[in-house]
C-alpha positions in Angstrom: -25.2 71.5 152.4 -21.7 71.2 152.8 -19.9 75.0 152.7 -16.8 73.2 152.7 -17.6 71.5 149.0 -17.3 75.2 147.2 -14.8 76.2 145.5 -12.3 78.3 147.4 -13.0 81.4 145.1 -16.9 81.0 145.9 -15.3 80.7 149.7 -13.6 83.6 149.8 -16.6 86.1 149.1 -18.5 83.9 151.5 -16.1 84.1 154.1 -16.3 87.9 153.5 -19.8 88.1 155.0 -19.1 86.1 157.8 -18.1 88.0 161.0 -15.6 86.6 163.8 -18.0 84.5 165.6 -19.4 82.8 162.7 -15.5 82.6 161.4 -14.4 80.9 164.7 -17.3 78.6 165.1 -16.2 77.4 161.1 -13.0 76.6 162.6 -14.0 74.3 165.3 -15.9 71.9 162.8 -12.5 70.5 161.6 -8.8 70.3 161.0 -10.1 70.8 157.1 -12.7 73.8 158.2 -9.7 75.3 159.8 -7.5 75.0 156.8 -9.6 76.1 154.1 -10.8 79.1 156.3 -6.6 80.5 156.7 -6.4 80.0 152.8 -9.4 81.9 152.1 -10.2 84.5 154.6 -8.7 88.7 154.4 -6.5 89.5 157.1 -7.4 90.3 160.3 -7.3 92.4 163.2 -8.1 91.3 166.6 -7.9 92.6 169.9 -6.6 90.1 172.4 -7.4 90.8 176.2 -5.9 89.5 179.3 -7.7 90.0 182.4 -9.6 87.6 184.6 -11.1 86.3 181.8 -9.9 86.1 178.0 -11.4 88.1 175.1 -10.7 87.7 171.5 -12.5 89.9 169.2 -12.2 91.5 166.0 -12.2 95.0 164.7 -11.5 98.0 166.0 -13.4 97.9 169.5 -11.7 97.6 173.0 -13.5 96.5 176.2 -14.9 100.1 176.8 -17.1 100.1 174.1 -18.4 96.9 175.0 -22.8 96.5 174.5 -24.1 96.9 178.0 -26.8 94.3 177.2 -25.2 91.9 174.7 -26.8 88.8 172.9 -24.7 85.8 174.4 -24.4 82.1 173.4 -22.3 79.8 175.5 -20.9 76.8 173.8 -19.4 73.8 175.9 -16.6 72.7 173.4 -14.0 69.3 173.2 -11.2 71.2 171.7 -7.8 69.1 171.4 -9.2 66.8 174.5 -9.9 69.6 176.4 -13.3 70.8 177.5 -13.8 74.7 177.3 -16.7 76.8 177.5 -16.9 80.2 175.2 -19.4 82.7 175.2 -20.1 84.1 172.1 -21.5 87.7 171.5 -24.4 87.5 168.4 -23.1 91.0 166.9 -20.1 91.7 168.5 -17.3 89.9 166.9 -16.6 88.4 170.5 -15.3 84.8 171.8 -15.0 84.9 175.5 -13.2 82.0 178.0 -14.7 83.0 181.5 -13.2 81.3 184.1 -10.7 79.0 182.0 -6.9 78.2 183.3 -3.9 79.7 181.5 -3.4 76.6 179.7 -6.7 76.8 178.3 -6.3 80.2 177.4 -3.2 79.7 175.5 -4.6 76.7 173.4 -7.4 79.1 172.0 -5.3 82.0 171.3 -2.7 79.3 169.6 -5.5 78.0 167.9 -6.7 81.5 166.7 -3.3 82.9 165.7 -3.0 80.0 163.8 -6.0 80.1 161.7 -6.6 83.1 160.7 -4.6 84.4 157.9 -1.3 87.4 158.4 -3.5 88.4 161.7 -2.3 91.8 163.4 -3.3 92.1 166.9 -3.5 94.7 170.0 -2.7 92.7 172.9 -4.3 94.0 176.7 -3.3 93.4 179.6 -5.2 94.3 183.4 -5.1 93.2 186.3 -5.7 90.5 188.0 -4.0 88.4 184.7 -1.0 86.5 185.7 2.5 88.1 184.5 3.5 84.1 183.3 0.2 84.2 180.8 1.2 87.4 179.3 4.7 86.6 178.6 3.7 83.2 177.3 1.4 84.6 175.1 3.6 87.2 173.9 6.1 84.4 173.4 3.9 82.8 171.6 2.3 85.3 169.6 6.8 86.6 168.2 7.1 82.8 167.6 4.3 82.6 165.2 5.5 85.5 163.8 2.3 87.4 164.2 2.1 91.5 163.8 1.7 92.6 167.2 0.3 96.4 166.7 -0.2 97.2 170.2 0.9 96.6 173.7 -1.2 98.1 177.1 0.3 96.4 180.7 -1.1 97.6 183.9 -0.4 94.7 186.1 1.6 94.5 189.6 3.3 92.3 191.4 5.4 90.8 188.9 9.0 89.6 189.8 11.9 91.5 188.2 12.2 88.0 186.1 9.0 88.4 184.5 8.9 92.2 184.1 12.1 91.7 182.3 10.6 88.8 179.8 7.6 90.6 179.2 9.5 93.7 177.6 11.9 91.4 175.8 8.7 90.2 174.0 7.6 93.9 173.3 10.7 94.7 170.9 8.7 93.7 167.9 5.6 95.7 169.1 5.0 98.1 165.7 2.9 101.0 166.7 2.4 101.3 170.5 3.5 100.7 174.1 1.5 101.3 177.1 2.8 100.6 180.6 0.6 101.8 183.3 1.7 99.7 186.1 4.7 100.8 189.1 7.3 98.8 188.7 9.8 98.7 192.1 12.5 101.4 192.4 15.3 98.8 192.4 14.4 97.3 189.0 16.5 98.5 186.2 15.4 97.1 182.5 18.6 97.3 179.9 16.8 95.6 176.5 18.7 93.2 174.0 17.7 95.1 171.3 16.0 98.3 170.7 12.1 98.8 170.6 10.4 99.3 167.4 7.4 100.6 168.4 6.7 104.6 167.0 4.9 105.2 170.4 5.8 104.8 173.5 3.8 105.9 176.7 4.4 105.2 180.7 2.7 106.8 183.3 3.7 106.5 186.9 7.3 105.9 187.3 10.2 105.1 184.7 13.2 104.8 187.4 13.6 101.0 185.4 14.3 103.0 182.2 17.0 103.2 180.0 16.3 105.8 177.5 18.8 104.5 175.2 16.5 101.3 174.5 13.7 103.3 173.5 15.3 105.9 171.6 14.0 104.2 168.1 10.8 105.0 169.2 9.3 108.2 167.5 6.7 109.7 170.1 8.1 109.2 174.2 5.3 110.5 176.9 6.2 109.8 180.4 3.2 112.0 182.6 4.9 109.9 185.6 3.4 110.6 189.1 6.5 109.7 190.7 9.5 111.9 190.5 12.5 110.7 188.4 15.4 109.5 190.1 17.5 110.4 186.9 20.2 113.2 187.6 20.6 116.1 184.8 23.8 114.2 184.1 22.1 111.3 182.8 19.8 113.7 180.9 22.9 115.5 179.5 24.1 112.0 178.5 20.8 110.7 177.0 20.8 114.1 174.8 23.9 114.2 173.5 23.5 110.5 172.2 20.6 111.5 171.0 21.7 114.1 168.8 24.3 112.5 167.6 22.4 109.3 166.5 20.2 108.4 163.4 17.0 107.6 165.3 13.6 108.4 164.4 12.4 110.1 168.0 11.1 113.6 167.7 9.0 113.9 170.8 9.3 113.9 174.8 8.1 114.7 177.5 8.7 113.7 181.0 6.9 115.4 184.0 8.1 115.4 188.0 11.2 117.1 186.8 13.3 120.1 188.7 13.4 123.5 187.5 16.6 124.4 188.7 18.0 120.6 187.1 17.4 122.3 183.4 21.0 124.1 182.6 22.9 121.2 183.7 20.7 119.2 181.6 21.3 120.9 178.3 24.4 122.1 179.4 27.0 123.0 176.3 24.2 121.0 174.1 24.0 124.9 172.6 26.3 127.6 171.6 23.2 130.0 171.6 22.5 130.1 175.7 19.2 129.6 176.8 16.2 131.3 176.3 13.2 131.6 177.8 9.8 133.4 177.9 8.2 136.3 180.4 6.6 132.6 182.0 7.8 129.3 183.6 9.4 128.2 180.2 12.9 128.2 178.7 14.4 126.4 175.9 17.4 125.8 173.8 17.9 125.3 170.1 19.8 123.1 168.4 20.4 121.2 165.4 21.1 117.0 165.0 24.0 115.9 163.1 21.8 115.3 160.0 21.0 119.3 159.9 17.1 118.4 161.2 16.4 121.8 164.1 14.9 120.4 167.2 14.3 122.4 170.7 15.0 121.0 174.3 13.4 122.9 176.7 11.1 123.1 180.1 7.7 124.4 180.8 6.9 123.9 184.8 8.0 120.5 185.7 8.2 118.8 182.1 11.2 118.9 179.9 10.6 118.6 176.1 12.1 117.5 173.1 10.3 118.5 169.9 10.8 119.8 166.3 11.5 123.7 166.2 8.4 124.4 164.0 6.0 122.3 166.6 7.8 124.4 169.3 7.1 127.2 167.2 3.2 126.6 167.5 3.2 126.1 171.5 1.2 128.2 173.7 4.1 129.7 175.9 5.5 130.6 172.7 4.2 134.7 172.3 
C-alpha cells in the first residue's frame, strides 16, 4: 500500500498516530514523503542535544529521563550522498547519530528543521560538543526561522570569538537561558541587541556580563560561585537604569556579593533610608517610573530585586 496515495486529510489524522521515529523514518523514503509529511503533520517540539553524540527527540523528555534499557534499531542510511548511521529508540521518540562528524550532524538537524512543520525546540549543549557545532547550529536553527524555546551551555574552552557568536545566536531564545560553563575573567560580552528570553540563569561566574543586555529578560538568577568583580558603582548604575526603563525584569538575585558594598549600591535610589530586619537582611523601597513598587535589598551575600508584595511573603520578613 502506498500511505503516500491518501488524501492529505486522511494523512493528517494518520500522521497523528505516528510518533517521531515512525515520522522521521517517513521522511527518509523521499523528497515527496518529506513534503507531504511538513504539510500535514501538527507542530512540534523537539529537544535537540549536543554532546558527544547528537539526540533529536520529541516531547517533553531531556536526557535524564532517558529508559535505562531502551529498545534500539540502528539504520545505516545514504542521506544526500552521505552515509550515516542512526539509532532509533522503539518508544522513545529518539533519533540518535553516535559517533558522526559535525557535518553530519548538521545535515540531519537541517533536514529535521526543515521537515517538520512551525517546530519549537530546546537546544542542549555539554561537553565535550565543539563550540563551532553549536553556533552553527544555532545559526542555522535563527536562519530557518525556527522557535528556539530554550538554551542550556555548559561547555569550556571556547575562544572569546565563539563565546561571543554563540550568544549573538541566543537573542531570539523565547523562554530560557542556561549558562553553566566559566568563561575567562578577561572576556567581556556587550550584545547587538537585547535578549528576549523571560528567564535567564548563570551559575559560576558573570564577570562577562553586561546587565544592560539582559535587562528585557523577566526572571535573572546568578547563584555564581565566583565572587563578582562588579563594584557597587556599577550596581548603582545598573539600578537606576533600571528603574527608569520600560523593561519587563522583576526578579534578581546574585550571590558572592559584600555586605558592607550594599549602601553604596542603592545609594540615593530611596528617599526612605534603608531598612532592615533583627537578621542579616536589609532592604529599600522604591517605586519605577511607571508607579509599579519593587524592593532592592540583601539577605547574607545575595542582593535582590523583587516586587514589594513577593518581598512581602519572604521568610526574613517578620
Amino acid at each position: 500500500m502506498n500511505l503516500l496515495r491518501f488524501p492529505l486529510v486522511v494523512l493528517t489524522e494518520i500522521f497523528k498516530n505516528l510518533d517521531f521515529r515512525e515520522k522521521f523514518l517517513i521522511t527518509l523514503l523521499s523528497e515527496r514523503a518529506k513534503n507531504t509529511l511538513k504539510l500535514t503533520s501538527a507542530p512540534t517540539h523537539l529537544i535537540i542535544s549536543l554532546t558527544d553524540e547528537f539526540f533529536i527527540h520529541a516531547g517533553p523528555e531531556t536526557l535524564e529521563v532517558m529508559p535505562s534499557n531502551p529498545t534500539v534499531e540502528t539504520l545505516d542510511y545514504r542521506f544526500k550522498g552521505e552515509m550515516i548511521r542512526f539509532c532509533l529508540h522503539r518508544g522513545h521518540s529518539r533519533v540518535i547519530l553516535p559517533g558522526q562528524s559535525p557535518r553530519k550532524q548538521l545535515m540531519l538537524a537541517h533536514h529535521v528543521l526543515d521537515t517538520f512543520r512551525k517546530p519549537t525546540i530546546s537546544v542542549e549543549c555539554y561537553f565535550p560538543a565543539l563550540p563551532t557545532t553549536v553556533r552553527d547550529f544555532m545559526k542555522m536553527a535563527n536562519q530557518q526561522k525556527v522557535s528556539i524555546e530554550s538554551f542550556e551551555y555548559n561547555l569550556g574552552g571556547a575562544s572569546f570569538e565563539f563565546i561571543s557568536r554563540i550568544l549573538d545566536e541566543c537573542t531570539e531564545v523565547t523562554d530560557s537561558i542556561k549558562i553553566y560553563s566559566i568563561f575567562p575573567d578577561n572576556f567581556v560580552y556587550n550584545s547587538p541587541r537585547p535578549f528576549k528570553a523571560k528567564n535567564l540563569y548563570v551559575s559560576e561566574t558573570i564577570n562577562w556580563m553586561n546587565l544592560k543586555n539582559f535587562v528585557n529578560c523577566r526572571h535573572i538568577d546568578l547563584p555564581v560561585t565566583r565572587k563578582p568583580n562588579r563594584t557597587p558603582q556599577s550596581w548603582n548604575t545598573f539600578f537606576r537604569f533600571w528603574l527608569d526603563s520600560d523593561s519587563p525584569l522583576e526578579y534578581l538575585r546574585c550571590c558572592k556579593v559584600e555586605a558592607s558594598d550594599f549602601p553604596l549600591m542603592v545609594d540615593g535610589l530611596s528617599n526612605e533610608g534603608i531598612q532592615r530586619d533583627s537578621g542579616d537582611a536589609e532592604w529599600i523601597d522604591l517605586k519605577r517610573r511607571d508607579g509599579s513598587e519593587f524592593v532592592i535589598g540583601r539577605v547574607f551575600d545575595r542582593v535582590f530585586i523583587m516586587t514589594k508584595r513577593e518581598h512581602s511573603t519572604s521568610w526574613w520578613i517578620r
